[in-house]
VEXLODREN-729022 format. One record per residue (C-alpha): x, y, z; residue in three letters. Coordinates in steps of 0.1 Angstrom, whole numbers, plus 5000, padded with zeros to 4 digits. Layout:
% VEXLODREN-729022
XYZALA...
This chain:
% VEXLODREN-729022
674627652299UNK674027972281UNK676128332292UNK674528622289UNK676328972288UNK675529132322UNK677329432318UNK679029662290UNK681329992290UNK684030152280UNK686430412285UNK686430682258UNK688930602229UNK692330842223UNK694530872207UNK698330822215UNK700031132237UNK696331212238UNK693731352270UNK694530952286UNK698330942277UNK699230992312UNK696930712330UNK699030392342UNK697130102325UNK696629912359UNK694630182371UNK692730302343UNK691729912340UNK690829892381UNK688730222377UNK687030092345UNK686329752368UNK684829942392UNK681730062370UNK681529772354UNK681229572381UNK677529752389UNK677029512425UNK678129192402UNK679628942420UNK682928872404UNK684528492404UNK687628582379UNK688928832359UNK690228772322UNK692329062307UNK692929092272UNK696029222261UNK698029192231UNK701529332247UNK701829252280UNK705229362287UNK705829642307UNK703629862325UNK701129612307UNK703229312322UNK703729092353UNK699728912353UNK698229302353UNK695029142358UNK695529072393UNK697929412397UNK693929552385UNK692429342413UNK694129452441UNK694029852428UNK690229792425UNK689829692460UNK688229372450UNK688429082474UNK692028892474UNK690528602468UNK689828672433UNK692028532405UNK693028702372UNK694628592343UNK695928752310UNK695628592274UNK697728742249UNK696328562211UNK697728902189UNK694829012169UNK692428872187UNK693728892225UNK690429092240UNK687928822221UNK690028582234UNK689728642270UNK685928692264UNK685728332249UNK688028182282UNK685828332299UNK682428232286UNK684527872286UNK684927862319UNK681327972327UNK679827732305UNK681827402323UNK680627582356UNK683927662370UNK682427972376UNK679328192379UNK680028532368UNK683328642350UNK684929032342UNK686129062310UNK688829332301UNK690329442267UNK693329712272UNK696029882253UNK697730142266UNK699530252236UNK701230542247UNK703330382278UNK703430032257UNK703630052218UNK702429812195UNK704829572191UNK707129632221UNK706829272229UNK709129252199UNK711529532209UNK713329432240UNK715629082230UNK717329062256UNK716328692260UNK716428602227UNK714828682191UNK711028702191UNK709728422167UNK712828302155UNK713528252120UNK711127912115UNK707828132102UNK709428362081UNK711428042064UNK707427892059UNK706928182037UNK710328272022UNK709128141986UNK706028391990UNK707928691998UNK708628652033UNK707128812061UNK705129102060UNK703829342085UNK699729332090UNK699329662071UNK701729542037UNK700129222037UNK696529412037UNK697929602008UNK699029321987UNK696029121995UNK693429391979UNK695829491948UNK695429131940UNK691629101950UNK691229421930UNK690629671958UNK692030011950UNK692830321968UNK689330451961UNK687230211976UNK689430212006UNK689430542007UNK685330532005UNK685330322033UNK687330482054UNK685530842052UNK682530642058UNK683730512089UNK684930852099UNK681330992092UNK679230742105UNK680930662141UNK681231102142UNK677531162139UNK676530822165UNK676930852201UNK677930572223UNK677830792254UNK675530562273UNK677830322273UNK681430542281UNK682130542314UNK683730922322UNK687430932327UNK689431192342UNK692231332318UNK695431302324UNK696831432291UNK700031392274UNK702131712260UNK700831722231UNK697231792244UNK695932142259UNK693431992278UNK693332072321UNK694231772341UNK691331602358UNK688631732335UNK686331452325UNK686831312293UNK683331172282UNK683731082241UNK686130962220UNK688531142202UNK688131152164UNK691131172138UNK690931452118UNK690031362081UNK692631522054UNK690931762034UNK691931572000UNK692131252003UNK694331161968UNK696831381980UNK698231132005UNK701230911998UNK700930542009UNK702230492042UNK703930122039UNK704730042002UNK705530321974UNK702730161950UNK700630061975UNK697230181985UNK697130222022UNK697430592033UNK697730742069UNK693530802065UNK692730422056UNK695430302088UNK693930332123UNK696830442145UNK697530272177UNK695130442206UNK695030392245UNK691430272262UNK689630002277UNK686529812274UNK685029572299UNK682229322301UNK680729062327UNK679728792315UNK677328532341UNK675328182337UNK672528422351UNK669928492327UNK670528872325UNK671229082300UNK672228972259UNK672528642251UNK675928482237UNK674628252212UNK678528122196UNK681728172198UNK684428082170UNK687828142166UNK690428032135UNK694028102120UNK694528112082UNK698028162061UNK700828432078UNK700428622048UNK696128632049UNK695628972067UNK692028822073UNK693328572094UNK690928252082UNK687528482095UNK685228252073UNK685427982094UNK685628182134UNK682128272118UNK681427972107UNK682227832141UNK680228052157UNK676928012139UNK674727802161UNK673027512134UNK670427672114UNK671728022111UNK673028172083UNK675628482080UNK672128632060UNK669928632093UNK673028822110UNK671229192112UNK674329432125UNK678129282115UNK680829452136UNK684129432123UNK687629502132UNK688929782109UNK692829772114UNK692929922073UNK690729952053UNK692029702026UNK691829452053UNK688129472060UNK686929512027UNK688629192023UNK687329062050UNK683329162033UNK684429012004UNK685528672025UNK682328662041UNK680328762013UNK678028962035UNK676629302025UNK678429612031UNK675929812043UNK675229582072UNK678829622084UNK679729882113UNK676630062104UNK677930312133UNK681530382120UNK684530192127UNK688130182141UNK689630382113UNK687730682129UNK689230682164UNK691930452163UNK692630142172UNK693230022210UNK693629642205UNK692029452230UNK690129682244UNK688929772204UNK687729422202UNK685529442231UNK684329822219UNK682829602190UNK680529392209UNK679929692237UNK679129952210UNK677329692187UNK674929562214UNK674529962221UNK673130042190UNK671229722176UNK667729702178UNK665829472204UNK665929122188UNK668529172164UNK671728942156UNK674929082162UNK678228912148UNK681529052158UNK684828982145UNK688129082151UNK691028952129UNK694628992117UNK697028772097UNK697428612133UNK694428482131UNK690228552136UNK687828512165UNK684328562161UNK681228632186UNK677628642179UNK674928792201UNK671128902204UNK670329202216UNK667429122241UNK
């Protein structure tokens, strides 16, 4: 049974303490829902979220239901998968469609960075250490664990990536997702700024917010390792957003034609991408027929590595800018790659998206009717 992509927005994108810091990420997901929803009937919600702990905990999917005003008859559920939590919840749910569980499905992707930071599933052990100590005894001969950015770093000093490439590619990012607009597809959201923001509460924020690029670039010191070559320009920061779909057995709107999802080593920063696109190519397609690749951009070491993995072209990938030039917001980034992607393709052309991250890769490849 084929799904087709009924619906796709997003909240605008900022950055942490930024014009969204103050929005509870229950209701910025419900009013998000709302638009989305377009006269859809909705059988199930998936949320993707990759730390649902606090304000992001306790099944927020249906906390999102009820705060829409949906009907209480409908169910939610949140997948956490790390890297790849909002394309994970999109692949449940074209799962559950497919098997005909159910018609129609909302998918969310959300991080609410400011309110829950990036790892704060981590933070709290109060029951117990995260993890335990059987992966990093898997890699103790290799060097241990790493975080996702220092194994990015090692990984393209030894594929021969320097500073300057990544550098390259991250003011190209920058540029690129500056000068194209994805208004059509960003759903206005009322501010409700953070301290550090002179911005009046309530006025509507309609566009992302871009970093501000340093005016000389080799002038910044690596941010994770002293001879490393990730800077604070080639990072994407945590940011707060969220991006929703609805996906339906009813034949309207972009076609998903294969989903694919993989792990690889703890220490690849790729996460084993080459074969979630592998599994997602339908038989007789090739990663050459794919016209517009939008991938995840956590550094820039990581998806250069991830171009070289592939062995695709450069200049078909995030031909509209990437992460690195707003920030990254997780789940909700992941589904900004399909949303965005779909949003500026061309009418018949292949779109694959990827996320990834040494917890693994999860891919999704679509037409754009």
């Amino acid at each position: 049974m084929p799904v087709h992509i009924a619906s796709a927005i997003r909240s605008p994108f900022t950055p942490v303490e930024g014009a969204l810091a103050g929005w509870h990420p229950v209701d910025l997901t419900a009013h998000v829902m709302n638009v989305a929803r377009a006269g859809h009937h909705i059988d199930e919600v998936f949320v993707g979220c990759a730390e649902p702990v606090g304000a992001q905990g306790a099944n927020m999917a249906r906390a999102a239901i009820l705060t829409a005003g949906w009907p209480d008859n409908i169910g939610g559920t949140v997948i956490e998968r790390a890297a790849t939590s909002g394309t994970a919840a999109l692949h449940a749910a074209v799962a559950a469609v497919t098997a005909g569980e159910i018609e129609t499905a909302m998918v969310i992707g959300v991080c609410a960075a400011t309110m829950v930071q990036p790892g704060a599933s981590a933070l709290a052990r109060t029951y117990g250490r995260p993890w335990g100590d059987g992966p990093a005894h898997r890699v103790e001969n290799e060097g241990g664990l790493l975080s996702a950015p220092s194994a990015a770093d090692r990984a393209a000093r030894r594929a021969g990536i320097d500073r300057v490439a990544q550098d390259e590619w991250a003011a190209r990012s920058h540029e690129r997702r500056t000068l194209m607009s994805a208004g059509a597809v960003i759903t206005p959201i009322a501010a409700e700024p953070g301290d550090r923001v002179a911005m009046q509460r309530g006025a509507a924020v309609t566009a992302d917010t871009a970093r501000a690029r340093p005016s000389d670039l080799a002038e910044l010191p690596p941010s994770f390792d002293p001879d490393g070559t990730v800077t604070g320009f080639t990072f994407a920061p945590a940011a707060d957003g969220v991006a929703a779909l609805v996906v339906s057995s009813q034949p309207v709107g972009p076609p998903i034609l294969g989903v694919g999802r993989s792990a690889g080593h703890p220490l690849d920063p790729t996460g084993g991408i080459r074969a979630a696109v592998e599994a997602a190519m339908p038989n007789g397609v090739s990663p050459a027929a794919v016209d517009r690749w939008e991938l995840a951009e956590p550094t820039a070491a990581a998806t250069l590595l991830a171009i070289h993995e592939l062995d695709i072209e450069p200049d078909r990938v995030n031909r509209a800018g990437g992460t690195l030039s707003v920030g990254d917001a997780g789940a909700a980034e992941e589904l900004r790659l399909i949303v965005d992607g779909l949003h500026h393709a061309e009418p018949g052309e292949l779109v694959m998206t990827a996320a990834f991250g040494p917890t693994g890769a999860a891919a999704t490849l679509l037409r754009r009717p």
